[in-house]
C-alpha positions in Angstrom: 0.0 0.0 0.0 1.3 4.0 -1.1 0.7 5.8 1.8 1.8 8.5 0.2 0.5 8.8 -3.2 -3.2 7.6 -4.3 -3.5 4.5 -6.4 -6.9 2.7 -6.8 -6.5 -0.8 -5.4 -7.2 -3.6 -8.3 -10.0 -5.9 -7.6 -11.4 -8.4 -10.0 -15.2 -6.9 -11.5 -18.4 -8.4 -9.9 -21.3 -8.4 -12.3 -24.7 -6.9 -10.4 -27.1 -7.1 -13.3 -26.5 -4.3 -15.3 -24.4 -2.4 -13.4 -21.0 -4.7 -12.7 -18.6 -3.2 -10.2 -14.8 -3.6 -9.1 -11.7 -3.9 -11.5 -11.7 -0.4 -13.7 -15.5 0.2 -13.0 -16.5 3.6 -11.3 -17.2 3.4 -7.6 -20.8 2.9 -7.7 -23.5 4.8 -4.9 -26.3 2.7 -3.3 -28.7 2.9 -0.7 -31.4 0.8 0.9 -35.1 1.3 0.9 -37.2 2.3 4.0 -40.5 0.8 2.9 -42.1 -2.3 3.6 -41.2 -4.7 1.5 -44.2 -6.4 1.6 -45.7 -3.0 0.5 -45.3 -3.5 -3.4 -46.1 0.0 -4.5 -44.5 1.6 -2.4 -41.3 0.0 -2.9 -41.1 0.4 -6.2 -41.6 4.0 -5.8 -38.8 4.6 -3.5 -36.7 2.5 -5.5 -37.3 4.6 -8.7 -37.0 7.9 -6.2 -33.6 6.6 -5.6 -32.4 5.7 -8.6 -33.3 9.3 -10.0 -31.3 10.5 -7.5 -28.3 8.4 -8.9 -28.5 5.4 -6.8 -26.6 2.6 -8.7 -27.7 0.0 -6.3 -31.2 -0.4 -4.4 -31.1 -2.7 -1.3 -34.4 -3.9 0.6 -34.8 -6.0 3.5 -36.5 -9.4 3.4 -37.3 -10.8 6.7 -38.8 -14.0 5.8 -39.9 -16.1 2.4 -43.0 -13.6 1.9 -40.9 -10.7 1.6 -38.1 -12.6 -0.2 -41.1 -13.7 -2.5 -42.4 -10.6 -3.0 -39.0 -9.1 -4.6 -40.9 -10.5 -8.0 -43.4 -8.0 -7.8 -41.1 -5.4 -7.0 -38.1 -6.3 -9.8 -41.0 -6.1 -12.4 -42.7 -3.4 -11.2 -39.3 -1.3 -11.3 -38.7 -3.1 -14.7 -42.1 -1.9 -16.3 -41.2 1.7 -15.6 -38.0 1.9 -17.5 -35.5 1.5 -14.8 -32.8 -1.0 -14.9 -31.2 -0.5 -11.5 -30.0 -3.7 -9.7 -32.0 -4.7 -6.7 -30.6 -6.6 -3.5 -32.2 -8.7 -0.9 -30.9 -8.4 2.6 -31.0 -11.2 4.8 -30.3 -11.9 8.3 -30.7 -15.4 10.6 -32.3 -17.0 7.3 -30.5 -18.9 4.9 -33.9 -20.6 3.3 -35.0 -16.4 2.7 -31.4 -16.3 0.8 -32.1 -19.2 -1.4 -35.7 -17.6 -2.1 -34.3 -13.7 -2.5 -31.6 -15.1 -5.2 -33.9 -16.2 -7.6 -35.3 -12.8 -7.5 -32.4 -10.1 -7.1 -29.4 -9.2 -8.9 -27.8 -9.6 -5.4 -28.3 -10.9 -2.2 -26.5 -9.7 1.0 -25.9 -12.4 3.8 -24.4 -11.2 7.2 -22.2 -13.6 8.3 -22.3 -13.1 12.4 -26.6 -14.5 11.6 -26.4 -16.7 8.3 -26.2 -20.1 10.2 -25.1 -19.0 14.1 -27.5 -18.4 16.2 -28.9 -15.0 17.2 -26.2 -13.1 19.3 -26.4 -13.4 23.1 -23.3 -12.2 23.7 -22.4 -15.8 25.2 -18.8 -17.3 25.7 -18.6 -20.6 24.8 -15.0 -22.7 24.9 -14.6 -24.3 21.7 -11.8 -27.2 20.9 -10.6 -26.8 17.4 -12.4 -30.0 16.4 -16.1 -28.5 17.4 -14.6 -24.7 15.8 -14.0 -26.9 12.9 -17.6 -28.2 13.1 -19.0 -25.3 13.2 -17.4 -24.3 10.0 -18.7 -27.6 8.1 -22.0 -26.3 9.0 -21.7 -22.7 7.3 -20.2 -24.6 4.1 -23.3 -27.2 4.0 -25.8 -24.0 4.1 -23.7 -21.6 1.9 -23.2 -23.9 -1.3 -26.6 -24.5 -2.0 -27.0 -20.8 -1.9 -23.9 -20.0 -4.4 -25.1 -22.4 -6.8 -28.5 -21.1 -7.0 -26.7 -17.8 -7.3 -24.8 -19.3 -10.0 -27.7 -20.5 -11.6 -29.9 -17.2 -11.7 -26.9 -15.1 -12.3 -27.0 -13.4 -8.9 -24.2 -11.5 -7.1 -23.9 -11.9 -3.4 -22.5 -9.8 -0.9 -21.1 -11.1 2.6 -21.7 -8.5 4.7 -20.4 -8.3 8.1 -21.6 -5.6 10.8 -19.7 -5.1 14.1 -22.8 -5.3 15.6 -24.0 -8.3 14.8 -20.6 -10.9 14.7 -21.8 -14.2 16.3 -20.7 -15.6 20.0 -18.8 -17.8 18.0 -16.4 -15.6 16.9 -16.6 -13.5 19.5 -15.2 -16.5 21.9 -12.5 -17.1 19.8 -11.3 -13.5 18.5 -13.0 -11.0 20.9 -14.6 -7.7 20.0 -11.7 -6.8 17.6 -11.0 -6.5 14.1 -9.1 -9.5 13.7 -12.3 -10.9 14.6 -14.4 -8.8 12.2 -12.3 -10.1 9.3 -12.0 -13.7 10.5 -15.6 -13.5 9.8 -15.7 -12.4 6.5 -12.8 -15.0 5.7 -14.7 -18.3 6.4 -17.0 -17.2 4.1 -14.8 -16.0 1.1 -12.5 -19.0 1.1 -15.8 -21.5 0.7 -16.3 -18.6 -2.2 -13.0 -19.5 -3.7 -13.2 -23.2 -3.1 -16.2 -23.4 -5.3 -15.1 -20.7 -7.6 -18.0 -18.6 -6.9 -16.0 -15.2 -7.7 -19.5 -12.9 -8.0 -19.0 -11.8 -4.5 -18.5 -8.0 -3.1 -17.5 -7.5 1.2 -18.6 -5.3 3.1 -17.3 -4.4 6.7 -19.1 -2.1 8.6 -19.3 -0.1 12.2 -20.4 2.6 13.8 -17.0 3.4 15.4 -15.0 4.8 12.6 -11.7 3.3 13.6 -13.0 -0.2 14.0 -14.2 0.2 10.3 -11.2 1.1 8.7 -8.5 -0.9 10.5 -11.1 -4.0 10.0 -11.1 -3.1 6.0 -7.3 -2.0 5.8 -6.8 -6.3 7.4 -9.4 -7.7 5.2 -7.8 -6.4 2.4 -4.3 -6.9 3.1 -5.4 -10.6 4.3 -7.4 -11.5 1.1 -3.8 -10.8 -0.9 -1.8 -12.9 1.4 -4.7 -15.7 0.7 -4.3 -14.6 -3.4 -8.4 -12.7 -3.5 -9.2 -9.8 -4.7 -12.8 -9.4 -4.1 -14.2 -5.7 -4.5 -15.3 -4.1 -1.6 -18.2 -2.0 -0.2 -17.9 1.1 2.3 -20.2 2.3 4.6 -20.4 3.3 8.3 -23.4 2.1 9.7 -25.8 4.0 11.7 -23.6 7.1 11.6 -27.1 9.1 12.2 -28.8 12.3 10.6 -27.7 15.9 9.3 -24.7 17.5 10.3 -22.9 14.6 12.3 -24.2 11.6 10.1 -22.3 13.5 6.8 -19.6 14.2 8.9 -19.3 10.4 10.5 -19.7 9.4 7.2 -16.9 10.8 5.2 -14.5 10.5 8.3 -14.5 6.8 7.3 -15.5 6.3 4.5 -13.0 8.9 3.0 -10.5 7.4 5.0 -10.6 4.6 3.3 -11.1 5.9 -0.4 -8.2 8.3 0.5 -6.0 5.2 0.3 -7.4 3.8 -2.9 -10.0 1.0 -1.0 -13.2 0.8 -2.4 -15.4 0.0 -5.3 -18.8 1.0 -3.8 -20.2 3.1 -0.8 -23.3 4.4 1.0 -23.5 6.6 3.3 -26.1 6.0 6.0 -28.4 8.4 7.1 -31.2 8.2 9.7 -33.0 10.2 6.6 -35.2 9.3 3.1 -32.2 7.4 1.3 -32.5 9.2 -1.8 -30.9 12.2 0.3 -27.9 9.6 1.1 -27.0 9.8 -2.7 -25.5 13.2 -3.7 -23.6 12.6 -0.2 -21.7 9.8 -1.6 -21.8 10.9 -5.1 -19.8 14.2 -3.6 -17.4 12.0 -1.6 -16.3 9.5 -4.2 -16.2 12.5 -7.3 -13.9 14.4 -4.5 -11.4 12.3 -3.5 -11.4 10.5 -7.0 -10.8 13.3 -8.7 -8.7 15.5 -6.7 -6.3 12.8 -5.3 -6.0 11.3 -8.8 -5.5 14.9 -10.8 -3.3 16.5 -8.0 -1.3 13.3 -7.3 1.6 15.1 -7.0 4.7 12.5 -5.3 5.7 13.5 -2.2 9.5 13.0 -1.8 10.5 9.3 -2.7 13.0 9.1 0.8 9.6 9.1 2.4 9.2 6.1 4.1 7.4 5.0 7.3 9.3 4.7 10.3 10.3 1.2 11.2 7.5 -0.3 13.6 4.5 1.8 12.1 1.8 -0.4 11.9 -1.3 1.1 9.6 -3.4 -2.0 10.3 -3.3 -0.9 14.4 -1.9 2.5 14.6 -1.3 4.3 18.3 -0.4 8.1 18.7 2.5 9.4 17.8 5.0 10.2 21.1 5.3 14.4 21.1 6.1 16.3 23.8 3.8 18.7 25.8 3.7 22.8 25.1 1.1 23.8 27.2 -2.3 22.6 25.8 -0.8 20.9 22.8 0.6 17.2 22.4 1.8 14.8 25.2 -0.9 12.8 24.8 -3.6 15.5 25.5 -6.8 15.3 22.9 -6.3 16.8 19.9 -6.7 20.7 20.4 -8.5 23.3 17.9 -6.9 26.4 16.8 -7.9 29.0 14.1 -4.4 30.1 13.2 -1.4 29.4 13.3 0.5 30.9 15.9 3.1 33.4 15.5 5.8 32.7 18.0 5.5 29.2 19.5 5.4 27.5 15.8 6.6 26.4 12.7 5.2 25.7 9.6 6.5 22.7 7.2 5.5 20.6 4.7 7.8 17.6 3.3 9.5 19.6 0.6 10.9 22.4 2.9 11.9 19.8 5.8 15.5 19.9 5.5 18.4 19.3 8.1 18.5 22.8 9.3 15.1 22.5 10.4 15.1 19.0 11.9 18.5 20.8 14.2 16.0 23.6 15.3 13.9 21.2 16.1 16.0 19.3 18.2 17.5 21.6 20.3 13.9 23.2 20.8 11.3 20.0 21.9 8.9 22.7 22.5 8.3 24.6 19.0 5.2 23.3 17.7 5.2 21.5 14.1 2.5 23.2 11.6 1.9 20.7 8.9 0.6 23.1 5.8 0.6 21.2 2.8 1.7 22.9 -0.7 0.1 20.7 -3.1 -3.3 18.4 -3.1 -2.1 15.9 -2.2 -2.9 16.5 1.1 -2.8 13.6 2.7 0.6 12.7 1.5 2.6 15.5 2.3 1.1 15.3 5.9 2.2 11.5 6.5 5.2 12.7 5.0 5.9 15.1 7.4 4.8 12.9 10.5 6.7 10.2 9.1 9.7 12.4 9.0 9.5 13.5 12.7 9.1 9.9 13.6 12.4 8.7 11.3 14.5 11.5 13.6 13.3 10.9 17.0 11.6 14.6 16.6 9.4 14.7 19.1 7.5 17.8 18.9 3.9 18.5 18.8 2.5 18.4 15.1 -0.7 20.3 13.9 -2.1 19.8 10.7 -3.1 22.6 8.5 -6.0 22.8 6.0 -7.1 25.3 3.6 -11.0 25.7 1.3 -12.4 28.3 -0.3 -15.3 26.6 -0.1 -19.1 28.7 -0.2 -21.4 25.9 0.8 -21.2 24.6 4.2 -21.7 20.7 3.6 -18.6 20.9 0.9 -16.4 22.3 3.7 -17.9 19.6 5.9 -17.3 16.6 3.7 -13.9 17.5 2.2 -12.8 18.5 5.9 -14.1 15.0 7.2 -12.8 13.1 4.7 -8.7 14.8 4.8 -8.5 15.1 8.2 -10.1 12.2 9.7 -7.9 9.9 8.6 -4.7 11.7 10.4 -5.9 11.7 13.7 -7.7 7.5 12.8 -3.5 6.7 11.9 -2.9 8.7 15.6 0.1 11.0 13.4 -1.3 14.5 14.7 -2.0 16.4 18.2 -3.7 19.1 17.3 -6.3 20.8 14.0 -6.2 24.3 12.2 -9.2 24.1 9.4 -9.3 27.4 7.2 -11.7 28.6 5.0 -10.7 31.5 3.0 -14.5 33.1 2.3 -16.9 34.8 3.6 -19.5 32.6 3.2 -19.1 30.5 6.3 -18.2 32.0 9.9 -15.4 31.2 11.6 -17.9 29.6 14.9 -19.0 27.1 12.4 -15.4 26.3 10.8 -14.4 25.5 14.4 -17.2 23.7 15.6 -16.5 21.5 12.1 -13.4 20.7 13.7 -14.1 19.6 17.0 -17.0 17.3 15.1 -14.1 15.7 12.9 -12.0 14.7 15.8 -15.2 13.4 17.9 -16.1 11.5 14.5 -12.4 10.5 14.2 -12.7 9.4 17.9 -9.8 11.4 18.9 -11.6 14.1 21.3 -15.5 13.8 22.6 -17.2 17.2 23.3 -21.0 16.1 22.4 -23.5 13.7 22.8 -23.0 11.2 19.8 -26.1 9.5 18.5 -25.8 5.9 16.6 -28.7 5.9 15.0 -29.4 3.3 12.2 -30.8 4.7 8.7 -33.8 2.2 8.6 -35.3 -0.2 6.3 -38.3 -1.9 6.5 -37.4 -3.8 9.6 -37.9 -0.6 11.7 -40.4 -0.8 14.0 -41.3 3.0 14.7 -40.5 6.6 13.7 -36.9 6.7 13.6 -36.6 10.1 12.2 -39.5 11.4 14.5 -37.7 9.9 17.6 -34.3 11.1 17.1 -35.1 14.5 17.1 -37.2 14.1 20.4 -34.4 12.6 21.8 -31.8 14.5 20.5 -33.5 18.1 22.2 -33.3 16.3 25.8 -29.7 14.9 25.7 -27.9 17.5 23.3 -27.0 19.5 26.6 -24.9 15.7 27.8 -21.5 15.8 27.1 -19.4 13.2 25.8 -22.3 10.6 26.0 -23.0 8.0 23.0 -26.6 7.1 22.4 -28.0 4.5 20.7 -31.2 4.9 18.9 -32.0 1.4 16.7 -35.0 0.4 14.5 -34.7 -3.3 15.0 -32.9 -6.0 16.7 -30.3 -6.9 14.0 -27.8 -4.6 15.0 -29.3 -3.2 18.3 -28.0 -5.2 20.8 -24.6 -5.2 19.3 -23.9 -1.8 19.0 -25.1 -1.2 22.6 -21.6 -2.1 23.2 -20.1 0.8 22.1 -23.1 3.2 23.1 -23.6 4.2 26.5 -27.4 4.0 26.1 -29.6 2.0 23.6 -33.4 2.9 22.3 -34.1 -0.2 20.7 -37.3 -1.4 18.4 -38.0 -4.9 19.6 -41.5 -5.6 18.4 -44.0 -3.3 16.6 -44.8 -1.2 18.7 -42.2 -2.1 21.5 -39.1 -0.3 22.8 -36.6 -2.6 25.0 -34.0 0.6 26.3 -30.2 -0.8 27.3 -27.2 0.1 29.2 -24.2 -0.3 27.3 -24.9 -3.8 25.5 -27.5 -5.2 28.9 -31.5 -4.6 28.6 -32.5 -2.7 31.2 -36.4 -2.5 30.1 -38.4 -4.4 27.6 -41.0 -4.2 25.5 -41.4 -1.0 26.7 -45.1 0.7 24.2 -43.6 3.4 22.0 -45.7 6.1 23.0 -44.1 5.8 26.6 -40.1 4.7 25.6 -38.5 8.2 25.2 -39.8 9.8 28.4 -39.0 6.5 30.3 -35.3 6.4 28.3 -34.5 9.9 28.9 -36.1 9.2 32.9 -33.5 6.0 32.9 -30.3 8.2 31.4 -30.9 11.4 33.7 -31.3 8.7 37.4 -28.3 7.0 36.2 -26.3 9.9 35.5 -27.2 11.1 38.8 -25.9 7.6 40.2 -22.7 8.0 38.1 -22.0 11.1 39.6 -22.7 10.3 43.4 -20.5 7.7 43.4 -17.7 9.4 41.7 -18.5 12.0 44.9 -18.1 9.2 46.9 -14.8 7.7 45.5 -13.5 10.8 45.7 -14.4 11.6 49.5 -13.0 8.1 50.2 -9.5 9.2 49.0 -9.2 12.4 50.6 
């Protein structure tokens, strides 16, 4: 992998219908239908909705054989009014709805933490390697059927696997990490390459932005050391609504395309999809096009420092100057400032600066690229510190001229992000040289990047998912309610889910959990445990926010306490 300069990874092409993706094809956009798809009508409508929009890919959810049935009436509904867009079937804890959806779809995604495991109970069970090996046999005796009907009917499949949702299984073995994450998407693929079944796209997604990339970043650099080179599909999953969602969104997701990973996204909003396109459309025309045309090579003596691991990076060792570096969260400025730094960039890094450095631990580093490319001349510059033993604080730099808000927002996220994911930099300076946008919301843009980045917390963050026709009540509706009590919390994550699929899981990393168990049922969590179920909708928000504000109170008496106990 170039970590300096972009290069689109190769990848063999998948063929999705119409519309195949991978090898020299353009990253394609999808998104995923809200509507029931039992609701024939009004599924084709929202898939033609999206598709105008630009969606390449529509996905809808199929719970059991009716809905997986019912994908008929909806590919030729969507057929009869001119539109040739591929349709996909997802399916969780069925592999009989799989077999159905893939006589039906141009693609069908399985998750593999659900496909034959059993529902998640966040159990640990002690396997030998025989009974591991078992359970293995039984995922191959489901899967084949499924590939050869796929085969048969001309279907693409994706294995899609949600940190939410990996199975006790896996996580007895591997734990809650990303070796884990990728072990299960690699029983899977290597079944796909033992029965040559090569129509197959991955996808590896989280709400935590860090877990997301370093999980893709070892997939992919494991499926070349096991000779694959399946496309892959980005996506942070329920990175929420409006400002933050975008923002989540292209923190990862740009991360990623930065270094040349990718071959289709969506971005997931807890809004109507169709508004999920020109999001993703932006990101993957921006970084394209400006790390591909502006790919100007940084110095070729720039080389990672020995022991840098991109797959697990930890912060870079700087010293402290007052608020900045030493292993303090990343700090905010609007300028640069006059006296206690200097500015750099790879091609003016020479030895006379690298002595000034030295004999002065506490002159902050300004990283101000000269070029577009960005992101290499930054790791450039970090990677040059490191090389020396320079131990200074680093700040990086960046520029726009940008007039629309969301452009500054997504081509911030998705430079940026990614510096403070690799741990290189201890501090942010975003500029933007109009008018058009005040400084307070520049700032504030900043601060958003580093919580998304999960480098420095100073807001509630919501998880909310984007729904699909598994959602049990209004999402959007219940967000904003909840969002107007707990804004005023800082640093608190809260989870607001439409179903059970991913709920539970991602209770893990959210502090509190709003989640749709039946219709017309709440259960509420703490952290990844159910606190109340089956809660009636109409009552769930004032009983979560009742729960959130008693426990608080409770976290902060005994921190009181603990703290009268050591004096």
């Amino acid at each position: 992998m170039n970590l300096f300069n972009y290069r689109r990874r190769l990848s063999h092409v998948v063929h999705v219908g119409n519309t195949p993706l991978g090898g020299p094809e353009p990253i394609r956009v999808q998104s995923m239908n809200t509507t029931s798809t039992m609701d024939t009508q009004a599924s084709v409508a929202q898939v033609l909705r999206i598709a105008r929009a630009g969606g390449e890919y529509v996905r809808l959810t199929t719970q059991g054989t009716r809905e997986a049935e019912n994908m008929r009436a909806i590919n030729a509904g969507v057929r009869e009014a001119g539109c040739n867009v591929p349709l996909v079937a997802d399916v969780h804890f069925n592999p009989a709805v799989a077999e159905v959806a893939a006589r039906y779809c141009e693609k069908v995604r399985i998750n593999p933490g659900n496909y034959v495991d059993a529902a998640r109970k966040f159990r640990h069970i002690e396997y030998t390697d025989e009974a591991y090996q078992a359970e293995l046999q039984k995922i191959e005796e489901r899967l084949v059927p499924f590939l050869n009907i796929c085969r048969a009917h001309h279907t693409a499949v994706r294995i899609g696997v949600n940190h939410g949702s990996l199975s006790d299984r896996i996580m007895s073995r591997y734990g809650d990490t990303p070796e884990g994450i990728v072990e299960s998407c690699m029983e899977f693929l290597r079944i796909c390459m033992r029965e040559q079944f090569m129509d197959v796209v991955i996808s590896i997604k989280a709400s935590n932005t860090v877990v997301m990339v370093q999980s893709m970043r070892l997939l992919v650099a494991q499926m070349t050391r096991e000779g694959m080179d399946f496309p892959v599909h980005l996506g942070v999953t329920e990175a929420g609504e409006g400002e933050d969602g975008r923002i989540k969104s292209a923190v990862g997701i740009g991360a990623l395309l930065q270094d040349g990973i990718g071959d289709t996204i969506r971005v997931s909003l807890s809004e109507a999809p169709e508004r999920e396109i020109p999001v993703a459309r932006f990101l993957v025309d921006y970084v394209t096009t400006y790390r591909r045309e502006a790919d100007l090579p940084v110095p070729s003596d720039a080389q990672a420092p020995a022991g840098y691991d991109w797959f697990r990076p930890v912060r870079r060792i700087s010293a402290r100057m007052g608020e900045v570096g030493g292993g303090q969260v990343p700090v905010v400025w609007d300028d640069i400032p006059v006296t206690s730094a200097v500015t750099a960039n790879p091609f003016t890094f020479d030895a006379d600066t690298a002595e000034f450095l030295r004999k002065h631990p506490e002159v902050v580093v300004v990283s101000r690229p000269r070029t577009a490319n960005r992101l290499g001349e930054h790791r450039a510059l970090a990677f040059a510190l490191m090389n020396l033993g320079l131990q200074n604080p680093l700040v990086a730099c960046q520029e726009y001229a940008e007039t629309q808000l969301q452009s500054l927002q997504l081509k911030a996220a998705a430079d940026t992000g990614v510096l403070f994911i690799d741990g290189l930099f201890d501090g942010l300076i975003l500029q933007n040289h109009t008018d058009a946008i005040p400084q307070e919301q520049v700032r504030s843009l900043a601060f958003s990047i580093l919580q998304a980045a999960r480098a420095r917390f100073t807001k509630t963050e919501y998880i909310s998912c984007p729904g699909c026709g598994r959602t049990l009540y209004d999402l959007e509706g219940t967000i904003a309610r909840i969002k107007a009590a707990t804004s005023h919390l800082k640093g608190l994550k809260i989870a607001i889910m439409g179903c059970i699929v991913n709920g539970p899981g991602e209770m893990a990393d959210a502090d509190y959990g709003y989640v749709g168990a039946a219709k017309g049922k709440v259960s509420l969590y703490k952290q990844k445990t159910c606190v109340e179920k089956n809660i009636p909708e109409e009552e769930a928000v004032e009983r979560l926010l009742a729960f959130i504000e008693e426990d608080q109170k409770a976290i902060s008496q005994d921190s009181n306490n603990q703290k009268q106990n050591i004096q």
